[in-house]
ZAMARGU-4260 file (C-alpha; in steps of 0.2 Angstrom, whole numbers, plus 5000, padded with zeros to 4 digits):
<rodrens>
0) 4751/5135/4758 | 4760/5128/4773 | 4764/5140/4788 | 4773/5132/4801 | 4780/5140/4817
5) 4793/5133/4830 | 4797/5141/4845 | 4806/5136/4860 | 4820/5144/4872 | 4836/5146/4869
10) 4847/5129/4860 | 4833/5120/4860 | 4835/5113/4843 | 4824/5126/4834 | 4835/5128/4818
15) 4840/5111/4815 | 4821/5106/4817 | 4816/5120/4806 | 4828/5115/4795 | 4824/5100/4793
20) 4806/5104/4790 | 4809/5118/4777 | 4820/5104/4767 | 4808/5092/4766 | 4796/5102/4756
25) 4801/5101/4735 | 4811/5114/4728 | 4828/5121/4735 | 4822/5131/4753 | 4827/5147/4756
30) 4834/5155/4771 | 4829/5172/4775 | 4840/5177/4791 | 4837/5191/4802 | 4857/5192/4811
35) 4866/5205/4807 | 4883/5201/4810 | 4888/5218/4822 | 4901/5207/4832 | 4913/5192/4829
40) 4901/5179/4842 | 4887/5184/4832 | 4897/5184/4815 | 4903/5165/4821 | 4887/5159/4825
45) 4879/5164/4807 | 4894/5154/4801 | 4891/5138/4811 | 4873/5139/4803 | 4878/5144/4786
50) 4890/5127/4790 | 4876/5116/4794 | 4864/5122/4780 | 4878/5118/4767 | 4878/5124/4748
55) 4860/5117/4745 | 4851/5132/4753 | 4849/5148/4747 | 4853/5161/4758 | 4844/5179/4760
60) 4849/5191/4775 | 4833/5201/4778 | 4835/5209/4795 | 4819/5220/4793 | 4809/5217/4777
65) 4802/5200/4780 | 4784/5203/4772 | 4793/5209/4755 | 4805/5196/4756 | 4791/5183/4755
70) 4782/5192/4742 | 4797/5190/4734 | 4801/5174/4735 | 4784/5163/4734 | 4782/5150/4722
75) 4800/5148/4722 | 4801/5135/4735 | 4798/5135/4756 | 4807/5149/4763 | 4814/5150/4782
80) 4814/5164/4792 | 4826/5165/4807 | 4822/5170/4817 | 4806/5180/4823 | 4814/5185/4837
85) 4829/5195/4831 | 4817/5201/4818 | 4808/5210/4833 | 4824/5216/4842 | 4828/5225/4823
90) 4813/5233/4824 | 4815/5240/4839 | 4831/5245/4838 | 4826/5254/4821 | 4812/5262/4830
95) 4799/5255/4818 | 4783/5251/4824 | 4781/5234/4828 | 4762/5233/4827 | 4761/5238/4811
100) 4776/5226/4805 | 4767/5211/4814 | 4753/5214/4806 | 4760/5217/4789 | 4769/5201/4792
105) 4754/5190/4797 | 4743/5198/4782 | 4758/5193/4769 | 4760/5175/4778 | 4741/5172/4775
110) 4743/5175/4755 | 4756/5164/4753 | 4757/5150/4740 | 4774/5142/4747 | 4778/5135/4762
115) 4785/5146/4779 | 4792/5140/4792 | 4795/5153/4805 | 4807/5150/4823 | 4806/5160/4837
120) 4809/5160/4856 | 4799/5159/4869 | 4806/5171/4882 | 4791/5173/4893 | 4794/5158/4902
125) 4806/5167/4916 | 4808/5180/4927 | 4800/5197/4925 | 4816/5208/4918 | 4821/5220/4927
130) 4820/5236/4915 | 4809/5243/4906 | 4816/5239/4890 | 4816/5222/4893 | 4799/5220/4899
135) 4793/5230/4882 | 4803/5216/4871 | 4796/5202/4881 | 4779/5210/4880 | 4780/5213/4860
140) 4789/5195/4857 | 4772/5185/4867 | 4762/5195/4857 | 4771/5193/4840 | 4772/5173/4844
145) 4755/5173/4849 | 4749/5183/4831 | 4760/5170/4821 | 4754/5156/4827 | 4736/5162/4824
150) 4740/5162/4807 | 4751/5145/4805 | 4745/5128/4801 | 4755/5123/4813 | 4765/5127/4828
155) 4778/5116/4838 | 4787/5118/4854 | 4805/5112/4855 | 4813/5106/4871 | 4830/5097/4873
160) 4829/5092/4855 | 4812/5085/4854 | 4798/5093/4845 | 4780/5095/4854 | 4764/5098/4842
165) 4755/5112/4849 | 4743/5115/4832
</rodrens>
């Protein structure tokens, strides 16, 4: 089993790297999406990534059910989830309890017999938000990136392009 998370801020190069990673492992890789596409912007960025993956990925969208999508698909090949991030704001908006999906999450991750490789962001890296809604999902993401990489084999930071071992 080979957990890998990379994080980073906003097109920084997560996806291609993770990409990347999740394709050099045998087998065809699976992408477990968490977008939903609610508007055209986000309907044309799941394209441009559909795009780039091309026809040898096969493509899952899982915008809540992470843990029984990777029960689901291990020992078919790695699986990458992306990303963490829209995963949590899912959660929210669904009003499911975050702590016990993390943790659900982080417990399924440790049983696995495939490879994971997760991306999130790192948005604790700016200002204080202004609301409290914002400061709830920054909150919960640090603490969610923080549970994941406790659990991953390795974790990497992305900057411009350029990944940083961290674990």
């Amino acid at each position: 089993m080979t957990i890998i998370l990379i994080t980073g801020g906003a097109r920084s190069g997560k996806s291609v790297r993770a990409e990347a990673r999740a394709a050099a492992f045998a087998g065809q890789p699976i992408y477990l999406a968490t977008a939903e596409a609610l508007d055209a912007e986000m309907s044309e960025r799941i394209a441009q990534h559909r795009a780039r993956r091309g026809p040898d990925w096969i493509a899952r969208d899982v915008p809540l059910e992470l843990a029984q999508a990777l029960i689901e698909t291990d020992g078919r090949g790695a699986r990458l989830i992306d990303c963490l991030t829209l995963w949590l704001s899912n959660l929210m908006h669904a009003e499911r309890d975050v702590t016990q999906e993390l943790s659900r999450l982080a417990a399924t991750l440790a049983g696995q017999r495939s490879p994971v490789v997760l991306v999130t962001n790192e948005v604790g890296l700016g200002i204080v938000p202004d609301n409290a809604l914002a400061r709830r999902f920054r909150d919960a993401a640090g603490v969610m990136n923080q549970t994941i990489a406790g659990v991953a084999d390795e974790v990497e930071f992305v900057v411009a392009g350029l990944p940083m071992r961290l674990k």
